[in-house]
Short mmCIF file of the C-alpha atoms (twelve columns), coordinates in Angstrom:
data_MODEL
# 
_entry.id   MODEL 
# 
loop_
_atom_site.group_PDB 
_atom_site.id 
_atom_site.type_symbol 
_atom_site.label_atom_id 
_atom_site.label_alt_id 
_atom_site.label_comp_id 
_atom_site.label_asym_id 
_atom_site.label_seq_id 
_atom_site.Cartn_x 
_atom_site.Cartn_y 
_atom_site.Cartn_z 
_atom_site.pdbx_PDB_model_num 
ATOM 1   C CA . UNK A 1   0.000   0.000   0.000   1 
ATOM 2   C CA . UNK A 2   1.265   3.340   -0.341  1 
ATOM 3   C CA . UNK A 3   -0.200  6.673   0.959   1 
ATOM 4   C CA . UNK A 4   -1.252  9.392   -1.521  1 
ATOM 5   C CA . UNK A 5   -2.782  11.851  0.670   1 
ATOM 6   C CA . UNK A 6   -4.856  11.552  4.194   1 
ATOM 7   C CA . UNK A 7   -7.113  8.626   4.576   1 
ATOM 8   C CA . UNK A 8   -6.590  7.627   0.754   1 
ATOM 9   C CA . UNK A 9   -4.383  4.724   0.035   1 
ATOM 10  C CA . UNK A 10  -3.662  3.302   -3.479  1 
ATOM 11  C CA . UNK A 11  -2.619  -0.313  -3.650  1 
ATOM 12  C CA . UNK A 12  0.586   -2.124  -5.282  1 
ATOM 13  C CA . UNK A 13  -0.635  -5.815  -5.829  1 
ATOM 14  C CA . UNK A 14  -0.562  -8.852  -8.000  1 
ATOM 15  C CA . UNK A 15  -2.737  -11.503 -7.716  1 
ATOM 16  C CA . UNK A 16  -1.148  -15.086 -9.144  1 
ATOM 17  C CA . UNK A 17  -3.031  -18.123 -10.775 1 
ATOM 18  C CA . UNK A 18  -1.408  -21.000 -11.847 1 
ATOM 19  C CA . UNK A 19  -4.052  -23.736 -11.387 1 
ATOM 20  C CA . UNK A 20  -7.244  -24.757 -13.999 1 
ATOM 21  C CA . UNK A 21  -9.628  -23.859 -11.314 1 
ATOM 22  C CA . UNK A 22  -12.610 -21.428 -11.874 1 
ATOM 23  C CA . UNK A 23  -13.125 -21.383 -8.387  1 
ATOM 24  C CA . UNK A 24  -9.713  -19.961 -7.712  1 
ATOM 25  C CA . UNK A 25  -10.042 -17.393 -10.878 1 
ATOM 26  C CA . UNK A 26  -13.672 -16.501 -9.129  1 
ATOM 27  C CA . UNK A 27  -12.275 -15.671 -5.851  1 
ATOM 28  C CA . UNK A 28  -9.508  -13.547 -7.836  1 
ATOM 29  C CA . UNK A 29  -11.646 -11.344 -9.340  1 
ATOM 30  C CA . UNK A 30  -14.193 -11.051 -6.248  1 
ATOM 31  C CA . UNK A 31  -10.448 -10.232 -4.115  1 
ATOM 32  C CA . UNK A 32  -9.475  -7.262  -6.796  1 
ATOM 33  C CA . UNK A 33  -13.264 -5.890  -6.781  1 
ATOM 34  C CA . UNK A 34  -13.662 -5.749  -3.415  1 
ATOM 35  C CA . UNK A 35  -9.882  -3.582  -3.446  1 
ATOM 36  C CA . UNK A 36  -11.200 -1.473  -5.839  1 
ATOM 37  C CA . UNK A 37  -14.204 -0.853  -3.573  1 
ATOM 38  C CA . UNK A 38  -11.932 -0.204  -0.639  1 
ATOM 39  C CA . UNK A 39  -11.943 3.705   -0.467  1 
ATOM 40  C CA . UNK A 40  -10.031 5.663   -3.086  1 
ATOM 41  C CA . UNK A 41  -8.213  3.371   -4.935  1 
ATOM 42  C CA . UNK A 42  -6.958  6.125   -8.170  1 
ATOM 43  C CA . UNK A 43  -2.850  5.382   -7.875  1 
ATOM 44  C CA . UNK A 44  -3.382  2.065   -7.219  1 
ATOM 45  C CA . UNK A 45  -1.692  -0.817  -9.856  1 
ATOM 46  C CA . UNK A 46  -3.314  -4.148  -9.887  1 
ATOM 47  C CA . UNK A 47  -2.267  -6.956  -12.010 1 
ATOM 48  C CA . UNK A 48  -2.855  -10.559 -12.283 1 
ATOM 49  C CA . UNK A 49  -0.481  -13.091 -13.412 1 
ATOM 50  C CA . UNK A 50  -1.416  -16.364 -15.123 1 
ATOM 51  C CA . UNK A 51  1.075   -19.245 -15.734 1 
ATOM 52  C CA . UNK A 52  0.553   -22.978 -16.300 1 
ATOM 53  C CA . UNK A 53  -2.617  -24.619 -16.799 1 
ATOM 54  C CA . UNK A 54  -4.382  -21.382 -15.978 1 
ATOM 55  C CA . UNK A 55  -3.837  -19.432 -19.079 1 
ATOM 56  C CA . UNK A 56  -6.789  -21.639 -20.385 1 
ATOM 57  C CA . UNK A 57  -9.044  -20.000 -18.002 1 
ATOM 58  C CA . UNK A 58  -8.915  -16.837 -20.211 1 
ATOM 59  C CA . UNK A 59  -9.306  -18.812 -23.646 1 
ATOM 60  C CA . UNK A 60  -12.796 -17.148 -25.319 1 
ATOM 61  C CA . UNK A 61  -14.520 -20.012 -25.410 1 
ATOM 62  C CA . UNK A 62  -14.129 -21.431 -21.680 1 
ATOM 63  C CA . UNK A 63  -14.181 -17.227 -19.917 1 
ATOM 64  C CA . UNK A 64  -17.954 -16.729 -21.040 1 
ATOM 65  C CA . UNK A 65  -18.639 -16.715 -17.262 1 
ATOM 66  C CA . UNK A 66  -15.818 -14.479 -15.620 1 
ATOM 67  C CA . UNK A 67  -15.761 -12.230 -18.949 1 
ATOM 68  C CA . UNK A 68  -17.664 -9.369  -18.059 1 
ATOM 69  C CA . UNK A 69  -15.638 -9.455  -14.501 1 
ATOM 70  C CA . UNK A 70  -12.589 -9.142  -16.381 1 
ATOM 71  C CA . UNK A 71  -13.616 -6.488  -18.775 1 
ATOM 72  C CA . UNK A 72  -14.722 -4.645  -16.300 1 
ATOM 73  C CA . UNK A 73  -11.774 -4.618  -14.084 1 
ATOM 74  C CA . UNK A 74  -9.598  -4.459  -16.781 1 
ATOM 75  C CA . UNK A 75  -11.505 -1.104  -17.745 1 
ATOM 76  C CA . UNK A 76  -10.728 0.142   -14.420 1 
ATOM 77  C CA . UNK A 77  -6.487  -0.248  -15.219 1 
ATOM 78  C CA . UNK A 78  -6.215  -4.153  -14.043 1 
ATOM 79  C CA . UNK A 79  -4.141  -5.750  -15.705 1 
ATOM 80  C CA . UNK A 80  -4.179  -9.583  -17.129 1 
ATOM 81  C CA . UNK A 81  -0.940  -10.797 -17.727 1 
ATOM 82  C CA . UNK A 82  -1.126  -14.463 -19.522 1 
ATOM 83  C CA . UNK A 83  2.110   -15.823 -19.489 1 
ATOM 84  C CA . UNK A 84  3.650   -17.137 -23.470 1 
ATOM 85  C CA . UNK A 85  5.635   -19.776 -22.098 1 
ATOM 86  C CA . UNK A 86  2.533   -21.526 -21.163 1 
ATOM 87  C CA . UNK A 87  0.506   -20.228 -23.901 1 
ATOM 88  C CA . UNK A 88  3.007   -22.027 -26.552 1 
ATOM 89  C CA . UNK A 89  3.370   -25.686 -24.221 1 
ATOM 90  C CA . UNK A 90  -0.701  -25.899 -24.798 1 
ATOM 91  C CA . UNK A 91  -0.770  -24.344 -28.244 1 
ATOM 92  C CA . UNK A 92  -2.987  -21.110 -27.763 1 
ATOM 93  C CA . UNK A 93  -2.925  -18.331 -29.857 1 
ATOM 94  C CA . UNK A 94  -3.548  -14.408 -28.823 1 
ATOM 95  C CA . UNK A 95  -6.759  -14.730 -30.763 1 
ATOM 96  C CA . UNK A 96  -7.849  -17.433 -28.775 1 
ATOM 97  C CA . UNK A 97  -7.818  -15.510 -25.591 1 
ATOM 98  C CA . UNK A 98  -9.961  -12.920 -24.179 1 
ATOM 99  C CA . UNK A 99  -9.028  -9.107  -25.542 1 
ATOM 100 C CA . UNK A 100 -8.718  -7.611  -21.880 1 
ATOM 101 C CA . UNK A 101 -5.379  -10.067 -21.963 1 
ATOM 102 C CA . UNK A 102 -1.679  -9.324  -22.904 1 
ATOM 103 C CA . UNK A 103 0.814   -11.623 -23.414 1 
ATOM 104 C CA . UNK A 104 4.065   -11.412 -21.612 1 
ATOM 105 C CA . UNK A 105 7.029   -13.583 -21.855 1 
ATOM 106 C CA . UNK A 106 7.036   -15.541 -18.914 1 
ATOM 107 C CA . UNK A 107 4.635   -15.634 -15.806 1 
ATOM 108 C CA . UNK A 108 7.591   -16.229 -13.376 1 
ATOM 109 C CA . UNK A 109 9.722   -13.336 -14.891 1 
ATOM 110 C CA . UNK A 110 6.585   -10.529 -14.530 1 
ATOM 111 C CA . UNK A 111 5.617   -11.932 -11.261 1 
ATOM 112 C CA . UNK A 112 9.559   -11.383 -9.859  1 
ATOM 113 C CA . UNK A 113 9.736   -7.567  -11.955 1 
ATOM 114 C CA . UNK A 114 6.299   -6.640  -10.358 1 
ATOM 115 C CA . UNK A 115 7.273   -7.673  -7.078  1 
ATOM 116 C CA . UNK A 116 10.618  -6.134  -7.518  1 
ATOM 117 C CA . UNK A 117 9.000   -2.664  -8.132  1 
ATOM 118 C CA . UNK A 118 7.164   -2.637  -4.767  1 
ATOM 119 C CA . UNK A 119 3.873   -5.105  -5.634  1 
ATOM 120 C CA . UNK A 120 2.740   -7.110  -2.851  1 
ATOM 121 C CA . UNK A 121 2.004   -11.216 -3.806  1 
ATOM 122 C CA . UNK A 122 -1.172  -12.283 -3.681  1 
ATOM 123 C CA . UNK A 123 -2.208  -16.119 -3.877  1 
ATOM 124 C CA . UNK A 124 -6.421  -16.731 -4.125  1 
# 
């Protein structure tokens, strides 16, 4: 957390997935709403990280039910960070995944730089 002015605090987080579990993703997305609801929250930098068998969790045709979840948080400056690595071992393409995504080389590698620049680790 860091302090912007009196009684307003913006938040440095990232949130990691790295099982095929809905559930999991579910309680995610409930954990970044409810820190978005959590007083003033402009400032804040929210990202989640998805490595391994979780990447298909944001695939278009399996994220029909967390979809509007993510587009709206990702509307709101979250950020969903799918990592390639993982993308390549199960053979999914950009297109395949939902738009609110980006790519990034490897899950590990943006979950150490994120947490190197001051974001605290979050495991749902």
């Amino acid at each position: 957390m860091i302090g912007n002015k009196v009684g307003v605090m913006s938040y440095k987080v990232v949130f990691h997935i790295d099982w095929d579990d809905d559930q999991t993703l579910r309680m995610g997305l409930a954990n970044m709403i409810n820190l978005l609801n959590d007083g003033d929250s402009s400032g804040s930098e929210i990202h989640m990280v998805a490595n391994g068998h979780a990447v298909r969790l944001f695939r278009k045709e399996f994220a029909e039910g967390n979809m509007h979840q993510i587009e709206e948080l990702n509307s709101k400056g979250v950020r969903f960070c799918l990592c390639n690595n993982s993308m390549n071992k199960f053979n999914y393409k950009k297109q395949d995944m939902l738009d609110a995504c980006e790519i990034v080389p490897a899950g590990v590698a943006e979950l150490c730089k994120l947490q190197a620049s001051g974001c605290a680790y979050i495991k749902p």
